[in-house]
Each structure stands twice: as C-alpha cells, then as structure tokens.
N, C-alpha and C positions, 0 to 999 in steps of 0.2 A: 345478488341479483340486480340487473340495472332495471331502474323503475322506469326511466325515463321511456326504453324501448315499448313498456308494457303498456305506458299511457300516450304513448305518442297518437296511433289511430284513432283511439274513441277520439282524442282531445280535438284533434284534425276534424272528425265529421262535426263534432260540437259547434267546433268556431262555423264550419258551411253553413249549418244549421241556420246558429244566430245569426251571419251576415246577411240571408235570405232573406231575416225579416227589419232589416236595418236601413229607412229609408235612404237613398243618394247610395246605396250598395250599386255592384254592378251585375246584379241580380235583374232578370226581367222585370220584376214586379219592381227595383228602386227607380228602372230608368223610365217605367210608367209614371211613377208618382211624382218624377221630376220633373213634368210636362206643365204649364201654368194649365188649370181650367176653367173654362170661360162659359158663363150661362147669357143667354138672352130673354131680355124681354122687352115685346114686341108688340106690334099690328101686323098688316099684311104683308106687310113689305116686306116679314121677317120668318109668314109659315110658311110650312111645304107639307103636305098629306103625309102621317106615319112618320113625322117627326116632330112632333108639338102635343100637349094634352086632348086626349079623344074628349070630343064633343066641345074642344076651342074650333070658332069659324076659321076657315082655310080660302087662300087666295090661288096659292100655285099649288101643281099638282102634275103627275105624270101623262095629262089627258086634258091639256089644255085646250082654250078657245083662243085660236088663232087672232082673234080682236081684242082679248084681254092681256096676250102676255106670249112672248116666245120661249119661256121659261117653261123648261119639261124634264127636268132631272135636279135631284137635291145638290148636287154638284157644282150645277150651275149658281144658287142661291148665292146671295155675299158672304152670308154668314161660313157658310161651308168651307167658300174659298179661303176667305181671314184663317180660321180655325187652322184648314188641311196647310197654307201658304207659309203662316205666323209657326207652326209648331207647337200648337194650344193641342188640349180635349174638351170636347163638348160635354158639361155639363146639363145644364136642363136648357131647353126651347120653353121658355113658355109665351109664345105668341097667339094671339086672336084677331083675326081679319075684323076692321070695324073697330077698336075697344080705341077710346080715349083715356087720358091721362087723366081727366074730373069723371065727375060722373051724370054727365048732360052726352047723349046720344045724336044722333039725326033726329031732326023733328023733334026734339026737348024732349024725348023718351030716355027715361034710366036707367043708363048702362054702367052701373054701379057693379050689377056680379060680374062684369069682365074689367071693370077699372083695372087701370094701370096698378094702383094702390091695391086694390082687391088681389089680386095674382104675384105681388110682391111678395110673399111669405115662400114661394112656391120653387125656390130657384136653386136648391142644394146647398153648397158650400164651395161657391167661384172663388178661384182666386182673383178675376176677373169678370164684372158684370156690366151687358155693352147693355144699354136703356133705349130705345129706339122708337121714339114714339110723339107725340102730339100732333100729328099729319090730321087725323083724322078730328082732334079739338078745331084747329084751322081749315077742316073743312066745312063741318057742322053749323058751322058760325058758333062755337062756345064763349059765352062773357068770359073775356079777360077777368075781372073782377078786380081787387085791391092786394096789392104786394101783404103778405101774412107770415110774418115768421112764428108767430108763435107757437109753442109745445102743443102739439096731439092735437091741430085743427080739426073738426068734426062738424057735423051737422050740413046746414044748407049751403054752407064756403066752399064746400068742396065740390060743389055742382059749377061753380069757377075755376077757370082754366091757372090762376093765380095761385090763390090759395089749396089746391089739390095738385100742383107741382110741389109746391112746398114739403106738403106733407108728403110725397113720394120720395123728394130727393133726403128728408130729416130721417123716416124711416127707412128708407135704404142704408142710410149711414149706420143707425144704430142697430140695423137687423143681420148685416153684414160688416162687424168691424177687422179692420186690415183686408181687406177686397179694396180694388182698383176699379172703382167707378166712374163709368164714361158716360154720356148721354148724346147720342147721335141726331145733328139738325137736317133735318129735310129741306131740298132745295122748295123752293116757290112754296114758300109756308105763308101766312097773314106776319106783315113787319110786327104787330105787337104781340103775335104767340113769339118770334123768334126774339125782339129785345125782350119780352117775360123770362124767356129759357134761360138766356144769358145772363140776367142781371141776378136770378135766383141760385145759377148753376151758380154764381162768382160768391155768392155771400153762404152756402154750405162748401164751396173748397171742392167743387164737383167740377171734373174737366170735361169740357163740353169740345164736339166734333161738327165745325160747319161742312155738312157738302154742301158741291157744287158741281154743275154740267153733269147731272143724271140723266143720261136716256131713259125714257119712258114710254108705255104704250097703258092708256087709256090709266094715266096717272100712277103708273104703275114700274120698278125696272124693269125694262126689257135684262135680253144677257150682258147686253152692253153696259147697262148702270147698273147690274150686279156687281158684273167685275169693277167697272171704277169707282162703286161705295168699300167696294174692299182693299180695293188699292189702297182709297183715301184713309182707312181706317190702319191698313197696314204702316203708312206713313206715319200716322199721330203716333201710334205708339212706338215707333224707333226709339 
C-alpha cells in the first residue's frame, strides 16, 4: 500500500491549518498583523467624538461651530490621515481636550485625572506611540519648574511642566519597551515649554517632531493643519 497517497490530504489541510495561524503567513489575518500600530496620546488637537475614551473632553466632532473649527469628519483629523496615508493601524486614541502633560490645569485647578502621565498606562500594545501634547502647559501658564531626572518623580514636581515631562517620557519608556516613541512639538508654544521638550526628549533618547506653519482657527487645526501635521509627521518617519 502506498502510504504516502493515504497521508497526503489530511497532511495538506494540516500544514493550511498551521500557516493560518503563523504570523507574516499570507493569510488575511498575517498580512493584518504586519501592519505597524500606532496609539495616540493626546489633547484636543488629537480628539474626534466616538473615537477616543467616553467621558475624555472632545474638541472636533461631526456638528461643529463654524468659529472653532472646519473640521467635521474623522478623516479629516491628522492622526487618521498619518494612520490611513502611512499604512499603520490605529491602536488606542487616548486623547482629552484641555489635559496637560503636569498636573496644574487653567487657573492652578488639578488636572491630574486627565494628565498626560495619568492615561499613560491606557494605550495597548503600539508598535508605535505619537505623544502630542504640552500645548495646553503653555497655554495655562504652567511653571516650567527645575530639569528632574530622577526615578519615579512624585509628589508636588509634577505640578511642573519640567519634572512631569520627565516622568512621562521615563515611564513611557519603561511601560512600553521596543515601541517607537515620538513626541509631537506644536507650533507657537512658550520658547521654554519647547527648549524643556527638546532638552528632556534628547536626554531619554525620545525623538521629538517640531511643527511648523499649522493653520489654525481659534487656536486650533483647521483641515489645512490637519493635513500638513501629518504630512510633517509622515516625513519624520521616512
């Protein structure tokens, strides 16, 4: 009897089988997981309604105010564009209209449950995580405070814009290790939020993304500085 004939089929569906679930297969499900994925986290610059956690504040939305934003579709967003443009999967949104990177608010109110740090934990497993934020430290007026490298900053330091980057950019590192972490500079920030970002981002090894010429409407991107925050984003990472 030839055996080989009698094992040939099962063996054929076997191997289908296995290579189904064999990542880089050319299975649907390997050429999904070949995709890099990318998480955000953000302010407002980075939510859109029904894509970010319920009950985080929302900037853009499908029912905008003509005087805030001409931004009316998730498509339009930067992040969307980078994402759908780059060939990525979105990962988690975790953005909050308003939230700073310390945890000193508008008017020295504590906005510690939406820090930057505080929703760190929150962002999946990116292969990729774009950081997009201290717009709203520099608007606030938040104390710069004193450059802090030390392990596990806590307490009243992190209510400075200094020492509570620190501790975002140390624990992103270690919360996320092998992810490709960026951190995204807003144009017309305070000069010493933006040499704080830079001089912190250079001493964890964290590559930082200056923009520039963002259209805006009431401090905000129009569609025009959507698209060219994601042009500029799509450039860095070439």
């Amino acid at each position: 009897m030839n055996t080989r004939k009698l094992l040939s089929l099962p063996v054929v569906v076997l191997m289908i089988a296995v290579l189904s679930f064999i990542p880089g297969s050319m299975s649907a499900q390997g050429r999904h997981a070949a995709k890099p994925v990318v998480s955000i986290l953000g302010d407002s610059y980075s939510t859109f309604e029904g894509y970010i956690p319920v009950g985080n504040a929302v900037w853009y939305d499908t029912r905008p105010n003509a005087k805030k934003t001409d931004v009316n579709d998730v498509k339009q967003t930067w992040w969307w564009q980078f994402i759908s443009r780059g060939g990525y999967v979105l990962g988690v949104n975790d953005s909050y209209s308003g939230a700073t990177v310390s945890y000193t608010g508008y008017n020295g109110d504590d906005y510690s449950d939406r820090s930057f740090i505080t929703r760190l934990p929150r962002l999946g497993s990116p292969d990729i995580l774009l950081i997009f934020g201290a717009t709203n430290d520099s608007w606030a007026g938040v104390k710069v405070g004193e450059y802090n490298y030390a392990d596990n900053i806590s307490g009243p330091q992190l209510y400075d814009f200094r020492p509570a980057m620190s501790r975002l950019l140390s624990e992103a590192i270690n919360r996320y290790p092998g992810t490709a972490i960026y951190f995204l500079i807003n144009s017309e920030l305070r000069p010493e939020i933006v040499e704080s970002i830079k001089q912190i981002c250079d001493h964890y090894g964290v590559s930082y993304i200056e923009l520039h010429d963002i259209d805006k409407i009431s401090g905000h991107p129009s569609r025009a500085g959507m698209t060219a925050i994601a042009d500029q984003v799509l450039d860095a990472l070439k």
